[in-house]
MITORLUM-335133 format. One record per atom (N, C-alpha, C): residue number from 1; x, y, z; residue in one letter. Coordinates in Angstrom, 1 decimal. Example, Ala and Ser with C-alpha at 12.3 -4.5 7.8 and 13.67 -1.06 7.14 Angstrom:
<sites>
1 / 13.2 / -5.7 / 7.8 / A
1 / 12.3 / -4.5 / 7.8 / A
1 / 13.2 / -3.3 / 7.8 / A
2 / 12.8 / -2.2 / 7.1 / S
2 / 13.7 / -1.1 / 7.1 / S
2 / 12.9 / 0.0 / 7.9 / S
</sites>
This chain:
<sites>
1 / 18.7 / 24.8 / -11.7 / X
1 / 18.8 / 26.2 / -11.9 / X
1 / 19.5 / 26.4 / -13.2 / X
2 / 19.2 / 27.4 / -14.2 / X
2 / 19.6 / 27.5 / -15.2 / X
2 / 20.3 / 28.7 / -15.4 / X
3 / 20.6 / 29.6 / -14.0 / X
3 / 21.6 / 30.9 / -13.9 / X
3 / 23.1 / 30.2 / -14.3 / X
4 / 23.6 / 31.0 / -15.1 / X
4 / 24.8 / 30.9 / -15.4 / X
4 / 25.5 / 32.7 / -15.0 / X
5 / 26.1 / 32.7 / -14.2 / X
5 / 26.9 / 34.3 / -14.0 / X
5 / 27.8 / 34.4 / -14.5 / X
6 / 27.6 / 35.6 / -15.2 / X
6 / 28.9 / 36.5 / -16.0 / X
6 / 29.8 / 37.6 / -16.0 / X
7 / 29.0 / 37.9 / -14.4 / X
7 / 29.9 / 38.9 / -13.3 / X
7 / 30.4 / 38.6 / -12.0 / X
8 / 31.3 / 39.1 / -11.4 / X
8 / 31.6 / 38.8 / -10.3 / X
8 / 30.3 / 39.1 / -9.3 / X
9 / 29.5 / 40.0 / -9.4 / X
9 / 28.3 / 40.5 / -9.0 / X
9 / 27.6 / 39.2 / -9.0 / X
10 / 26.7 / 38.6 / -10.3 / X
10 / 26.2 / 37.5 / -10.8 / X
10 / 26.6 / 36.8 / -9.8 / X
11 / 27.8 / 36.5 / -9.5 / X
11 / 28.5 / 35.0 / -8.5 / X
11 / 28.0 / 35.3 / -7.4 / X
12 / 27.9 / 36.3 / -6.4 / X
12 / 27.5 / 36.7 / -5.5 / X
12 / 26.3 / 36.6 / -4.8 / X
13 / 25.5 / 37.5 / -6.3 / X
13 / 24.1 / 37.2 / -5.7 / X
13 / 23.7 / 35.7 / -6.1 / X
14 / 24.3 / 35.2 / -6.9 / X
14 / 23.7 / 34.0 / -6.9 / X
14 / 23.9 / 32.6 / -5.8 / X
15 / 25.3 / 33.3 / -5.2 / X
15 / 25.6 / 32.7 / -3.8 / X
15 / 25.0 / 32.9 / -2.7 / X
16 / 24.4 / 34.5 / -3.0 / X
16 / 23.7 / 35.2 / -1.5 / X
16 / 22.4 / 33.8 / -2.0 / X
17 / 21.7 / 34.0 / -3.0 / X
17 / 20.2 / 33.1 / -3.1 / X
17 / 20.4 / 31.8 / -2.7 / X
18 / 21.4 / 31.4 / -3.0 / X
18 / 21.5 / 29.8 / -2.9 / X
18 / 22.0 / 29.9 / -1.2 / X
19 / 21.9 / 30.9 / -0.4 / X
19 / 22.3 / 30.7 / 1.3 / X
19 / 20.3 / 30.6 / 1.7 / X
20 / 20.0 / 31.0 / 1.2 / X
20 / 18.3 / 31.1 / 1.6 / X
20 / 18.0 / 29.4 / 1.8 / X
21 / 18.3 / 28.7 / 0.8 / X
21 / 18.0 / 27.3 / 0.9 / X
21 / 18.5 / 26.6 / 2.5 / X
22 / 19.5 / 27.1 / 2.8 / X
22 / 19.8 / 26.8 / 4.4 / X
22 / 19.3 / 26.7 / 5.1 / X
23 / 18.5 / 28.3 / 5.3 / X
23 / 17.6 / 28.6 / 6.3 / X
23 / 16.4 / 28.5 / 5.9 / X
24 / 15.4 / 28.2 / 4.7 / X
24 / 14.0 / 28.0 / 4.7 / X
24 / 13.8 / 26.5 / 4.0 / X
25 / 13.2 / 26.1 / 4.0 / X
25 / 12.7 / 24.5 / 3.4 / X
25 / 11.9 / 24.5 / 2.1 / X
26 / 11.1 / 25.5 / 1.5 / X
26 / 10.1 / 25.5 / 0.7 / X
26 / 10.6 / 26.8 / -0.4 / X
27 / 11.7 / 27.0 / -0.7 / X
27 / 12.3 / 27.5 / -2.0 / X
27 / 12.1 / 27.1 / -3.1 / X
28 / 11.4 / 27.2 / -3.7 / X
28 / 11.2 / 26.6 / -5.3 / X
28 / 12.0 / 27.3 / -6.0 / X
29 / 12.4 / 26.6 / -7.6 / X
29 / 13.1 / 26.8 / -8.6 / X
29 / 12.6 / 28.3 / -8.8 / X
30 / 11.1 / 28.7 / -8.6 / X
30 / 10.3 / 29.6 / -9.3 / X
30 / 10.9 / 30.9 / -8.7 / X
31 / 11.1 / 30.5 / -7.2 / X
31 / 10.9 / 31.9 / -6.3 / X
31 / 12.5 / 31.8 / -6.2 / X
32 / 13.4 / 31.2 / -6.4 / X
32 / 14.8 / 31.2 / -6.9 / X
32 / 15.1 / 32.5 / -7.6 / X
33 / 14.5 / 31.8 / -9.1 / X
33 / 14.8 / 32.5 / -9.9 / X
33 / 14.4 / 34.2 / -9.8 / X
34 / 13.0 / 34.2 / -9.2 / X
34 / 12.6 / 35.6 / -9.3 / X
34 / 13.5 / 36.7 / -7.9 / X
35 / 13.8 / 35.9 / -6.8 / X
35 / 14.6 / 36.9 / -6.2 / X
35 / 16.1 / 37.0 / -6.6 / X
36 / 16.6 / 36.1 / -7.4 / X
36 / 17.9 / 36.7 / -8.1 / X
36 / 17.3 / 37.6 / -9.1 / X
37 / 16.5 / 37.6 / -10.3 / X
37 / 16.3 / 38.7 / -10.9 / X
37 / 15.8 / 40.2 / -10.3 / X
38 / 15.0 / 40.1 / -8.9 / X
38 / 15.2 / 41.1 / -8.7 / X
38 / 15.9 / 41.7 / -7.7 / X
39 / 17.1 / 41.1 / -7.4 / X
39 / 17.9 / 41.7 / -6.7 / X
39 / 18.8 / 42.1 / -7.6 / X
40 / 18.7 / 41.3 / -8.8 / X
40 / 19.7 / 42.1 / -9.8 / X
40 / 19.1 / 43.4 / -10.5 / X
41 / 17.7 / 43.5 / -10.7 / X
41 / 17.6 / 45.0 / -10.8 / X
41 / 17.5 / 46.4 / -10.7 / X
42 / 18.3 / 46.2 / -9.5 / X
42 / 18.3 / 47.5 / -8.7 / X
42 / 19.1 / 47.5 / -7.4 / X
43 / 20.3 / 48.1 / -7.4 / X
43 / 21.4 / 48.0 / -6.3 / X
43 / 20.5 / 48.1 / -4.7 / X
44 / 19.5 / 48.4 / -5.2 / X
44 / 18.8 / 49.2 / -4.2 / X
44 / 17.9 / 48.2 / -3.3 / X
45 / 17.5 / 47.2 / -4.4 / X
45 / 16.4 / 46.3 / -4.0 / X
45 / 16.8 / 45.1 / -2.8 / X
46 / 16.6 / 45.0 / -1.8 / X
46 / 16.9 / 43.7 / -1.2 / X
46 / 16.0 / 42.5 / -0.5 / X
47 / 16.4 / 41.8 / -0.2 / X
47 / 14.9 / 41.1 / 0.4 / X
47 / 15.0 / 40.6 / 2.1 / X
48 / 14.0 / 40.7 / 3.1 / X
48 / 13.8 / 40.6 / 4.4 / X
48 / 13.1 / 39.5 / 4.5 / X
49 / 13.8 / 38.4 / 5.3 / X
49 / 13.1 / 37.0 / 5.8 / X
49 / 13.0 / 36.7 / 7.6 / X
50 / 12.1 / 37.0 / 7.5 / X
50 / 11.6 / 36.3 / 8.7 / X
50 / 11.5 / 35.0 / 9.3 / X
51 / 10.9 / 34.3 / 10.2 / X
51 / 11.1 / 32.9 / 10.3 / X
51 / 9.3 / 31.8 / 9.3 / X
52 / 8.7 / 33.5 / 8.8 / X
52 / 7.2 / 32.7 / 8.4 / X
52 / 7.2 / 33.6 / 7.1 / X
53 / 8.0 / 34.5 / 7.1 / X
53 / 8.0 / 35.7 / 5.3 / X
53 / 9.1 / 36.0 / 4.8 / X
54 / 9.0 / 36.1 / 3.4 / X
54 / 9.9 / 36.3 / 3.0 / X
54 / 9.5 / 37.6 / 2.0 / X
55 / 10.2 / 38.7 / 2.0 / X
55 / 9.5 / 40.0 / 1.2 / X
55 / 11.1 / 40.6 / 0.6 / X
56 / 10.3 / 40.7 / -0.8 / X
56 / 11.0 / 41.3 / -1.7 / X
56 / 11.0 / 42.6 / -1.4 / X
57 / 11.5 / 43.7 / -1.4 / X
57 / 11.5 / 45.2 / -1.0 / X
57 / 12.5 / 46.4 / -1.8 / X
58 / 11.6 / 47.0 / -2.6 / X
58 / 12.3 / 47.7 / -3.4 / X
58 / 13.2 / 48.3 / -2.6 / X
59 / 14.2 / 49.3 / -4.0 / X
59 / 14.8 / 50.9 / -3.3 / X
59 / 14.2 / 51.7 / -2.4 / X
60 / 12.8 / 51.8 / -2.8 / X
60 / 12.0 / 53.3 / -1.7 / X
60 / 11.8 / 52.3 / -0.4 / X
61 / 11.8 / 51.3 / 0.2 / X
61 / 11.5 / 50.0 / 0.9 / X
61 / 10.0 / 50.2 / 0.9 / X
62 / 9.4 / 49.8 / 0.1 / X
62 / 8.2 / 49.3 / -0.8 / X
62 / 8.3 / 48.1 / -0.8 / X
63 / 7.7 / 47.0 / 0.0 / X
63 / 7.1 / 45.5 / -0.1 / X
63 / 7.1 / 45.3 / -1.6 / X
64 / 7.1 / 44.8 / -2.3 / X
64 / 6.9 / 44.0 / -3.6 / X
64 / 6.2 / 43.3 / -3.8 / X
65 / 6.7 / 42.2 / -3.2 / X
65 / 6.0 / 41.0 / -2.9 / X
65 / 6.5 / 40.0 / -1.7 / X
66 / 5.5 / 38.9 / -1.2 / X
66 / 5.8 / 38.3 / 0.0 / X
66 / 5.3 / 36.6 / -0.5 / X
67 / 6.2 / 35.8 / 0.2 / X
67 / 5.8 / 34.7 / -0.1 / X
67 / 6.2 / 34.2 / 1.7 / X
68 / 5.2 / 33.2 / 1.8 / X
68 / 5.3 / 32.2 / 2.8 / X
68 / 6.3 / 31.5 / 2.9 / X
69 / 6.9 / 31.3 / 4.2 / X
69 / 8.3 / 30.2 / 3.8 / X
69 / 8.0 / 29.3 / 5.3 / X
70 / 9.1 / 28.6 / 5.3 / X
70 / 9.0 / 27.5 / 6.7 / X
70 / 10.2 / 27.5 / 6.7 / X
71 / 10.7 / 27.9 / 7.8 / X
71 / 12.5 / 28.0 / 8.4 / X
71 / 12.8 / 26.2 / 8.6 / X
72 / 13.8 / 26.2 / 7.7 / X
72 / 14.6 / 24.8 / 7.9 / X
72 / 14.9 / 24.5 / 9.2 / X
73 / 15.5 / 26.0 / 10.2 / X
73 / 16.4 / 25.5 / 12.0 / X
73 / 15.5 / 26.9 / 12.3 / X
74 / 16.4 / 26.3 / 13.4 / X
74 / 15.4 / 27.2 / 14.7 / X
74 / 17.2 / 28.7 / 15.0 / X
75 / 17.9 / 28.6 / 14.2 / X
75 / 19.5 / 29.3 / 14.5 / X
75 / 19.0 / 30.6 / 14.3 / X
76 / 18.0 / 31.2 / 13.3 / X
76 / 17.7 / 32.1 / 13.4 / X
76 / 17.0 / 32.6 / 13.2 / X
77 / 16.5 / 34.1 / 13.7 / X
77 / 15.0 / 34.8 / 13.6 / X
77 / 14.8 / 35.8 / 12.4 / X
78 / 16.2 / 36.3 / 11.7 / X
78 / 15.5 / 36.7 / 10.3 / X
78 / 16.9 / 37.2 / 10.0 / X
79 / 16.5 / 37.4 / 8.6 / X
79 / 17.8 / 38.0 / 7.4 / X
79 / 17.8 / 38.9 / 6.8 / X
80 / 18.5 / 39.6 / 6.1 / X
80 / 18.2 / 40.6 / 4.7 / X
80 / 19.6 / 40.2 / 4.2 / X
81 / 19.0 / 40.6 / 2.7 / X
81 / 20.3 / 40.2 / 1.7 / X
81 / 19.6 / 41.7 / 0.9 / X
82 / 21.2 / 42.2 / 0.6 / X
82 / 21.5 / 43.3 / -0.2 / X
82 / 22.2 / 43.0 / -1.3 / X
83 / 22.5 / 44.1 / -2.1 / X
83 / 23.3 / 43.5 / -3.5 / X
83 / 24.9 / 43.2 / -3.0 / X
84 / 25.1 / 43.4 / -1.4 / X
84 / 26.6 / 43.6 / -1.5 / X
84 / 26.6 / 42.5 / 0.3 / X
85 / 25.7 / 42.1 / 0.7 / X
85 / 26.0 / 41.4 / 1.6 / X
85 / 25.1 / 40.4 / 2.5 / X
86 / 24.8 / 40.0 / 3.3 / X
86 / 23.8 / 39.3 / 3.6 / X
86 / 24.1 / 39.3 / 5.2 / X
87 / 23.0 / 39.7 / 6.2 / X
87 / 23.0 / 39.4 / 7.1 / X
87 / 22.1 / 38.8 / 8.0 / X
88 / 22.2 / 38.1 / 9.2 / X
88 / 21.4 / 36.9 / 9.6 / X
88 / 21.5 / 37.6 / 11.4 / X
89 / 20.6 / 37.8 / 11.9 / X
89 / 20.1 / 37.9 / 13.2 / X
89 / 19.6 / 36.6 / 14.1 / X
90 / 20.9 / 36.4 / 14.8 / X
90 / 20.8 / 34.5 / 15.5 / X
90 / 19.9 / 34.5 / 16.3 / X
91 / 19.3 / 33.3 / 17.0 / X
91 / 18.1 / 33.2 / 17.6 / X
91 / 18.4 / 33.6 / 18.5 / X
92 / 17.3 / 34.4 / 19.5 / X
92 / 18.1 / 34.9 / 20.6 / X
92 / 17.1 / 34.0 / 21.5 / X
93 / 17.9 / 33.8 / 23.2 / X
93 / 17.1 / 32.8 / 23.5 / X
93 / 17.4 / 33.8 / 25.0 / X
94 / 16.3 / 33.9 / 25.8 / X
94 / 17.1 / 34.8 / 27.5 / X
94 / 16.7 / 33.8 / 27.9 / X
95 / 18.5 / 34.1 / 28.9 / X
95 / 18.7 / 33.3 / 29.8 / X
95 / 17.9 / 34.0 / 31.0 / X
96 / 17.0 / 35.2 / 31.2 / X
96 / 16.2 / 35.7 / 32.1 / X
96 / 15.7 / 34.1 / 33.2 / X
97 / 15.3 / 34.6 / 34.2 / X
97 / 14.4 / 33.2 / 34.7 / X
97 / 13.5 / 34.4 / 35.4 / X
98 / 12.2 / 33.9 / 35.2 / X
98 / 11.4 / 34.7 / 35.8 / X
98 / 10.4 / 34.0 / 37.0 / X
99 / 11.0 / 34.1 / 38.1 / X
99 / 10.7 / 33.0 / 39.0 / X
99 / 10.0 / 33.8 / 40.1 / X
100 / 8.8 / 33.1 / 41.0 / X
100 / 8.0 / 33.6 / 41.5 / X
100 / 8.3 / 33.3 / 43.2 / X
101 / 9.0 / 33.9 / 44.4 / X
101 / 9.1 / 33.3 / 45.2 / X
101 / 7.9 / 33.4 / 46.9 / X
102 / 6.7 / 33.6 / 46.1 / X
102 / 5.4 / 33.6 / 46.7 / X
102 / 5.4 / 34.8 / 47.7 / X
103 / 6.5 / 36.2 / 47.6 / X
103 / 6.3 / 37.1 / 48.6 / X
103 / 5.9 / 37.9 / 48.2 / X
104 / 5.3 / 39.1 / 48.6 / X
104 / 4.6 / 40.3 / 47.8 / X
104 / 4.9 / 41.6 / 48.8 / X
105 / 5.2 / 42.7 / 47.9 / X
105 / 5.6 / 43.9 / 48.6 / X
105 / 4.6 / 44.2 / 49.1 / X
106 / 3.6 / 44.5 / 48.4 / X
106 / 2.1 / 44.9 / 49.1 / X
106 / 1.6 / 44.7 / 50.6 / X
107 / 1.8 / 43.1 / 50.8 / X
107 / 1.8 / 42.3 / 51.7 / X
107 / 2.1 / 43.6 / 52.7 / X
108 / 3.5 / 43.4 / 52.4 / X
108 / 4.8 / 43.8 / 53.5 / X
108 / 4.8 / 44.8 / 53.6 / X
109 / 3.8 / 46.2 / 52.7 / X
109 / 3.4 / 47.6 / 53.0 / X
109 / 2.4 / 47.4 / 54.2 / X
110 / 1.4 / 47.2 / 53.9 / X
110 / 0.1 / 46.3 / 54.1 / X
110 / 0.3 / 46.4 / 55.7 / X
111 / 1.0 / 45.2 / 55.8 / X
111 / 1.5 / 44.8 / 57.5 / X
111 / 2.6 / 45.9 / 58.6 / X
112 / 3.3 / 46.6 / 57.5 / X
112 / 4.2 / 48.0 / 58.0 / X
112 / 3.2 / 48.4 / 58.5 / X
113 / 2.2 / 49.3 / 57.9 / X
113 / 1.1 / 50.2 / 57.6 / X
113 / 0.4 / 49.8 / 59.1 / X
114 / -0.1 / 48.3 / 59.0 / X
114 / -1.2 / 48.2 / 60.1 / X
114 / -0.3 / 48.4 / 61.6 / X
115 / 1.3 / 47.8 / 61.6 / X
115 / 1.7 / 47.9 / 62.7 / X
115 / 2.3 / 49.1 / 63.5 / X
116 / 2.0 / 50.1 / 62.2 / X
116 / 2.2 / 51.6 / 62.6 / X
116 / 1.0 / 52.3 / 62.9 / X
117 / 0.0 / 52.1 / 62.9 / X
117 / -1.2 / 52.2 / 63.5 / X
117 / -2.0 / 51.9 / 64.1 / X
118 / -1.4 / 50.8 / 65.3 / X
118 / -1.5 / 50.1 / 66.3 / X
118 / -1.0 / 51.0 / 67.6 / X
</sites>
């Protein structure tokens, strides 16, 4: 990388870009450089990553552009980075159990029904 920063800003976003390598595996030098330049053009602009996209998104939130990525871990299901922060949405995993214990209300209407009409 050939960023050198010359603001406290600069340090930042250049710290927010360099957290992206964490979580995706297929960051090139290319797409490096292009989402620090345009997060530095506009306080406004930020970018939203998913666990399969990664989209540049203006001020008006206008897509930009999108590139394909491949999540490094499975910790999380997506991000956005702003000019002032970066946040990450952890995997969420339910502990739900949806278990089937072969009885049915129906049934048990069903057999009410018939033995009330007996």
């Amino acid at each position: 990388m050939k960023i050198i920063p010359k603001t406290y800003n600069e340090i930042i976003r250049l710290k927010q870009c360099y957290s992206l390598t964490d979580y995706f595996k297929d960051i090139t030098e290319e797409m490096f450089q292009e989402i620090y330049d345009f997060l530095g053009q506009n306080q406004g602009n930020s970018i939203i990553a998913t666990t399969e996209m990664l989209s540049l998104i203006d001020q008006s939130g206008n897509i930009v552009k999108t590139y394909p990525v491949t999540k490094a871990n499975d910790d999380f299901d997506s991000l956005q980075i702003t000019h002032n922060a970066i946040s990450i949405l952890p995997h969420y995993t339910s502990s739900y159990s949806n278990t089937y214990d072969g009885t049915s209300s129906n049934n048990n209407n069903n057999n009410n029904n018939n033995n009330n009409n007996s």
